[in-house]
C-alpha positions in Angstrom: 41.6 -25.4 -9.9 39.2 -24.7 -12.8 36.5 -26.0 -11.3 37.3 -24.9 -7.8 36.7 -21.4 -9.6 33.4 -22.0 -11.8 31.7 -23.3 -9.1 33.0 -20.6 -6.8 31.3 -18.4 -9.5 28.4 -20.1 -9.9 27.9 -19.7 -5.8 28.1 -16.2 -6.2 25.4 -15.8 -8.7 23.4 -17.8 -6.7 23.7 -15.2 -4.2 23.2 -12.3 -6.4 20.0 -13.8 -7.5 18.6 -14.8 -4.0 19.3 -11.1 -2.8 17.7 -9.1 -5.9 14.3 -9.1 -4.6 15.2 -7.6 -1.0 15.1 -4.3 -0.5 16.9 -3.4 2.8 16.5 -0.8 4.7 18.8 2.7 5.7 21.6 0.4 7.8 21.4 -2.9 4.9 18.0 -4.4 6.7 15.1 -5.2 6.1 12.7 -2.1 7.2 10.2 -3.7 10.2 7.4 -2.4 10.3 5.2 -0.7 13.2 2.2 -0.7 13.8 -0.3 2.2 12.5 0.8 4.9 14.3 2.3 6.9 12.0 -1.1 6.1 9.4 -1.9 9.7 9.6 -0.6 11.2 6.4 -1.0 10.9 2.7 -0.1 7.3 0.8 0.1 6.5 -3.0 -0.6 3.1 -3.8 2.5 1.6 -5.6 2.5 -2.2 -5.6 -0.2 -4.7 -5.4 1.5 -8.2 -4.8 5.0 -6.8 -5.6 3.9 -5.7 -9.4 3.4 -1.9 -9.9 0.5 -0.6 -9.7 -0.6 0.5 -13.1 -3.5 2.2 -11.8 -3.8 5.5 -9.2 -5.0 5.4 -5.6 -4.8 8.2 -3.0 -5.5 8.4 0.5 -5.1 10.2 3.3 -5.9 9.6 6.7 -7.1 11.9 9.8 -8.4 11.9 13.1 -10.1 8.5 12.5 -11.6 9.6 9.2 -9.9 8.6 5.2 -10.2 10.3 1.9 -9.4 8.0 -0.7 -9.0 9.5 -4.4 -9.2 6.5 -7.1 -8.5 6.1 -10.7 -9.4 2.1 -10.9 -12.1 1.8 -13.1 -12.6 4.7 -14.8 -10.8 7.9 -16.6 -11.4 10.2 -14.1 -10.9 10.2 -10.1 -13.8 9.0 -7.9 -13.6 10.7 -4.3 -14.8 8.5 -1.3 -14.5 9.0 2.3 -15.5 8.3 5.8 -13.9 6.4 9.3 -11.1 3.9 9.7 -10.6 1.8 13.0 -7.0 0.7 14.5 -7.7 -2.7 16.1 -4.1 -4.0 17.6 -2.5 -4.4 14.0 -5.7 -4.7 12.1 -6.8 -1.8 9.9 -10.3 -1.5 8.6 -13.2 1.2 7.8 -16.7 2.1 6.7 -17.8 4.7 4.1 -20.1 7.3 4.8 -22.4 6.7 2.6 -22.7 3.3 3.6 -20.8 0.1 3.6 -17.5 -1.4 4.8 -14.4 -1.6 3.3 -14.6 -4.7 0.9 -12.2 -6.2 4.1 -9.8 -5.6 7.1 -6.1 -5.6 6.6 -3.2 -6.1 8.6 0.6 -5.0 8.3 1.6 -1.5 9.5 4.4 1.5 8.3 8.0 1.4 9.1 9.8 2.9 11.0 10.6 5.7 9.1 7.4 6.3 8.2 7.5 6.3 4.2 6.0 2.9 3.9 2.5 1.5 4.9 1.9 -2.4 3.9 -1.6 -3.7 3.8 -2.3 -6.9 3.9 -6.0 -7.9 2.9 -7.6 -10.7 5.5 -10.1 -12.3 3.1 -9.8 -15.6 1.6 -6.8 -15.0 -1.3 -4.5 -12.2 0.6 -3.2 -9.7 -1.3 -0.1 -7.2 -0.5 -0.9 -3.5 -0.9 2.5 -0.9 -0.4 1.6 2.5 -0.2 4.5 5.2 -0.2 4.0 8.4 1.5 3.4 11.5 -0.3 1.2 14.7 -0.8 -1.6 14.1 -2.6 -1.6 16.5 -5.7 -4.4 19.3 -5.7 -5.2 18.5 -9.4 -6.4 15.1 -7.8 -8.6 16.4 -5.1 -9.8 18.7 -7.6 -10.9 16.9 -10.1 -12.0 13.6 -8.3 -15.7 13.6 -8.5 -17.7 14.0 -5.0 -20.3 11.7 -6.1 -19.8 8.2 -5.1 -21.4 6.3 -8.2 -23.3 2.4 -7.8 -21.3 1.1 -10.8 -17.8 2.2 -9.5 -16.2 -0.7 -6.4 -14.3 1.5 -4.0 -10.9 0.3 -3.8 -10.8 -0.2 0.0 
């Protein structure tokens, strides 16, 4: 009987620990996600391969054109902008001042519309989630306008 109730106990914990790392959604799933419909709003970068992101990236999309606000490399916010493209479920962009986006991603926003998941397609995939948000105006405003040859946009 002893036994019947350690490993009872020790199924359980099994469970626990196999669950920890879901999040589920409103109803107790998963949240799906959509395409990129619902891409035109304001994100905040949050995780990069399921590890918080200990650095700050904006951006906002809009009638086929992004503003992306970064604080990746340097103390201060570096402002870049220009077009994205929707492809079927494959998200990708050029800047204005030149140059594509270092690749395409894949992935899409849930349902709700609170979460965008980027999935880079290059040759080691990484796992962007952004959450929705405003961008603060402290952000825009002090995010330099210039985009600067040393800096790597983050796109």
């Amino acid at each position: 009987m002893k036994s019947l109730k350690i490993w009872s106990l020790v199924a359980l914990i099994a469970l626990a620990m196999t669950a920890c790392n879901k999040k589920p959604g409103p109803g107790g799933e998963d949240p799906k996600l959509g395409g990129f419909d619902k891409i035109e709003q304001e994100w905040k970068l949050v995780s990069v391969d399921g590890v918080p992101a200990d650095f700050n990236v904006y951006i906002s999309f809009s009638s086929g054109t992004f503003a992306l606000y970064q604080q990746v490399y340097s103390v201060d916010f570096k402002f870049y902008e220009g077009e994205y493209m929707v492809d079927g479920n494959t998200l990708s962009g050029n800047y204005f001042d030149g140059g594509d986006w270092k690749c395409a991603y894949t992935g899409g926003i849930t349902e709700d519309g609170k979460t965008m998941t980027l999935n880079s397609k290059d040759a080691h995939p990484v796992k962007y989630v952004y959450e929705s948000c405003t961008i603060p105006e402290i952000v825009k405003e002090e995010a330099l306008s210039t985009r600067s040859v040393e800096e790597i946009p983050f796109l």
